[in-house]
N, C-alpha and C positions, 0 to 999 in steps of 0.2 A: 504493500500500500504506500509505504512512503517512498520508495522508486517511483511509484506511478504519477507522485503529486511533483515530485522534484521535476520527473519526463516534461509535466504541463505548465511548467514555470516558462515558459520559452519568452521567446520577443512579444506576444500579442498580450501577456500575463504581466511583463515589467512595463508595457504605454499603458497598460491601464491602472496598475498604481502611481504610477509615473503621473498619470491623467488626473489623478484625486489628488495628490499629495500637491500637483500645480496647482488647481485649484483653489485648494486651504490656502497656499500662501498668497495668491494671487489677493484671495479675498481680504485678507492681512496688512497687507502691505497698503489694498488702496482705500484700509480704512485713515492711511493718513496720509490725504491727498496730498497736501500743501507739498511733503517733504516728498514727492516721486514726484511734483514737477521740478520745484527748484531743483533736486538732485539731477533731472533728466534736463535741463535748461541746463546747468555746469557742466556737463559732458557734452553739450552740443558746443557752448560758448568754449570748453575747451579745443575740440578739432576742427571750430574755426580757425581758431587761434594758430593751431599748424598750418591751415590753409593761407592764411596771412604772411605767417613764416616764407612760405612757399613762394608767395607771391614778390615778397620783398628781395629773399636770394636772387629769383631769377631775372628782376630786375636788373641785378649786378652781374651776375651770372649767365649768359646766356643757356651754356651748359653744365655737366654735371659728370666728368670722365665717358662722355660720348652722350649722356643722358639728356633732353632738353626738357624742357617746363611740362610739356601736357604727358610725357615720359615716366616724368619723375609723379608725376599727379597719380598716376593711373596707378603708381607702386603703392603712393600712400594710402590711394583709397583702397587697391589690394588687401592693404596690412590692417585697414580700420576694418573691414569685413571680415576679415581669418580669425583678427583678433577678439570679435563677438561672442562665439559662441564660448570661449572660456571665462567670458566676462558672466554673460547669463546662466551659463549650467553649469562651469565650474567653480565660482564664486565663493561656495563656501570653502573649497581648499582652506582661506585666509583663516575659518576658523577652527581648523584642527588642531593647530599647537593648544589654544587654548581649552580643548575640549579634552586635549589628551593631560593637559597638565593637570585640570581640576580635578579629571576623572570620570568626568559624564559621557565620555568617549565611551565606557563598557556597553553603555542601553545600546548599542549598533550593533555590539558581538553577540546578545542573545535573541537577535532578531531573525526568522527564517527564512532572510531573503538578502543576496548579494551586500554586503556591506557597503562596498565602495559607490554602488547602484543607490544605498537608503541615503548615506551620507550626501553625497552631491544634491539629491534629485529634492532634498529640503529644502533648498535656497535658489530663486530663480530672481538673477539680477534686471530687475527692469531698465535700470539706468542703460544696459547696452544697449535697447530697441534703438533709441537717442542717436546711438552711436552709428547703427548698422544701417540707416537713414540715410543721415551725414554722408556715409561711407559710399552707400549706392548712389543717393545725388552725384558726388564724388565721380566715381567711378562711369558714370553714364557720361557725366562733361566732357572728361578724360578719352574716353573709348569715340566718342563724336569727331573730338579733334584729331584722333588718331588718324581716326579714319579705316577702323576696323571691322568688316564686313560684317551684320548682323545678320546670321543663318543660326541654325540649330542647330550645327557643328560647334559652333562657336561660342554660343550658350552653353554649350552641355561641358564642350572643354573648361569651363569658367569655372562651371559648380563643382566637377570634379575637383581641378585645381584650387578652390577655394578650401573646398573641403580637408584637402591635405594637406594644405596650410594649416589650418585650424588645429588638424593633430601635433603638428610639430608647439605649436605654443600651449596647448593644452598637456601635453606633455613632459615640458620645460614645467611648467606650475604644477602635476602633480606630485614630482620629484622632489622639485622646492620644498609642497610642502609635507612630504613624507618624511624627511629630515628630523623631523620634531619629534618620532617615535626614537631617535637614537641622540637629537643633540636635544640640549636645553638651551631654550634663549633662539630658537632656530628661524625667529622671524627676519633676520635681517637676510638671512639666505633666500628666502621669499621674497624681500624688496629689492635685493641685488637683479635676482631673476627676473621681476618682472620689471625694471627699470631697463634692462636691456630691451625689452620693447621698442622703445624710441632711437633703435637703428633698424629695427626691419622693415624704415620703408624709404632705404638707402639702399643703392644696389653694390652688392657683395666687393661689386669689382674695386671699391673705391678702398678696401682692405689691401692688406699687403704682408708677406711673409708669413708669420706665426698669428697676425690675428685673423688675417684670412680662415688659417687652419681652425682654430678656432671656435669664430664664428660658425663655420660648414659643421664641423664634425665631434665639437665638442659640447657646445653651447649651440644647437643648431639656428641660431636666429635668423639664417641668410635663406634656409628653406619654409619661414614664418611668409615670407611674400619672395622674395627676390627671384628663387630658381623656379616656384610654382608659376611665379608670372610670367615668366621666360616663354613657356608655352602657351600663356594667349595670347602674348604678344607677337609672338611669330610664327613659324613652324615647326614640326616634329624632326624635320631635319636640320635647321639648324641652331635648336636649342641645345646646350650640354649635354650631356649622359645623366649627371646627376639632373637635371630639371625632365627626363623622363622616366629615374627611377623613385622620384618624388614622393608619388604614391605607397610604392612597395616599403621606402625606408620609413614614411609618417609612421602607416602600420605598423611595422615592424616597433618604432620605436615609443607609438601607445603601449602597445602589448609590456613592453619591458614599463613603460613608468607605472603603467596599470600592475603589474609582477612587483615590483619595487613596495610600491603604495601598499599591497596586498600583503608583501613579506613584515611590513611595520607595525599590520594587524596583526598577525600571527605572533609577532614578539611582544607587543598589547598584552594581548588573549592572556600568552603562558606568564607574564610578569606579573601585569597587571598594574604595570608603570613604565 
């Protein structure tokens, strides 16, 4: 019997708590309107504020290590879209150090259902909508002046690439903050990681030597927009290797932060600190 109920847990079982659990908070949240506009007006008037930035460099700048103005546009609003969905659904990351330090972190471990699935799926950040808005107005200016063919090839390459951006930043945050099952104090390794943010919507090339490496393979920030963008911007032929193994390596490297994340509960569990 209990095989048979774990069998029925699938994907159609986790949207539909998923579905409730959004809900409650949804309901939550906008019983206190005032503070989900102002907060969502702050995140807009923030990545104006970068689009201004933008405007002002390129003023002085023509270009950008081969990069021009509506170029560099389409990167940032790239990285303001990838960057969404870790804002909204992984969100609460920020509060696991404190949940594991108080202790309230156990109620997850005697729960019958995916931990790292209960923990996240509690907190659904509205401030990104704000953002993912921004990003797409963004992105559509950008993609106009390009002058990049609108087909359903072109579409669908986008959402893919999008998507797999999203894993690499999403991934980057849940390593960050998995840390906190093994350091104390592990917030600042959270703010370092996601302050690197504010280079992924700079393309890779403008690195050099060991922060190149880095960037790419260590801290992957350069595949948060840079190598994903590569292919909507151009071709499959002459994009890098790495901006068409993009996909495979996100995965690949959700799987491990998600293993990561997973191993922290485990040591939770048997500690119980």
């Amino acid at each position: 019997m209990e095989n048979t109920k774990k069998h029925k847990r699938g994907l159609g079982f986790y949207l539909n708590i998923y579905r409730k659990i959004l809900v409650q908070d949804l309901k939550s949240k906008m019983s206190y309107r005032a503070d989900f506009i102002i907060s969502t007006i702050g995140m807009v008037m923030t990545n104006v504020a970068g689009f201004v930035t933008f405007y002002i460099l390129f003023r002085n700048f023509p270009q950008v290590n081969g990069w021009d103005y509506h170029h560099m546009l389409f990167l940032y609003a790239f990285s303001l879209i990838a960057l969404t969905p870790v804002q909204c659904f992984f969100d609460n990351n920020w509060n696991l150090r404190f949940m594991v330090q108080s202790g309230d972190f156990i109620k997850y471990c005697f729960r019958p259902i995916n931990v790292f699935f209960y923990f996240m799926s509690e907190v659904f950040d509205l401030k990104g909508l704000g953002q993912l808005l921004f990003g797409v107005g963004t992105l559509i200016y950008a993609w106009h002046h390009i002058g990049i063919p609108v087909t359903f090839f072109a579409i669908a390459k986008l959402l893919v690439f999008l998507f797999t951006a999203s894993l690499f930043m999403i991934s980057i945050m849940n390593i960050a903050a998995a840390t906190c099952f093994w350091i104390q104090g592990s917030g600042y390794v959270m703010v370092i990681m996601f302050r690197f943010k504010d280079y992924t919507r700079y393309p890779a090339s403008i690195f050099s030597g060991i922060f190149k490496i880095i960037f790419t393979f260590v801290i992957p920030i350069a595949f948060v927009a840079y190598y994903p963008a590569l292919m909507v911007l151009g071709s499959a032929h002459t994009a890098p290797l790495l901006s068409k193994l993009s996909p495979l390596i996100g995965l690949l490297f959700f799987w491990l932060s998600y293993k990561f994340w997973m191993l922290g509960v485990k040591k939770y569990d048997f500690t119980g600190s």
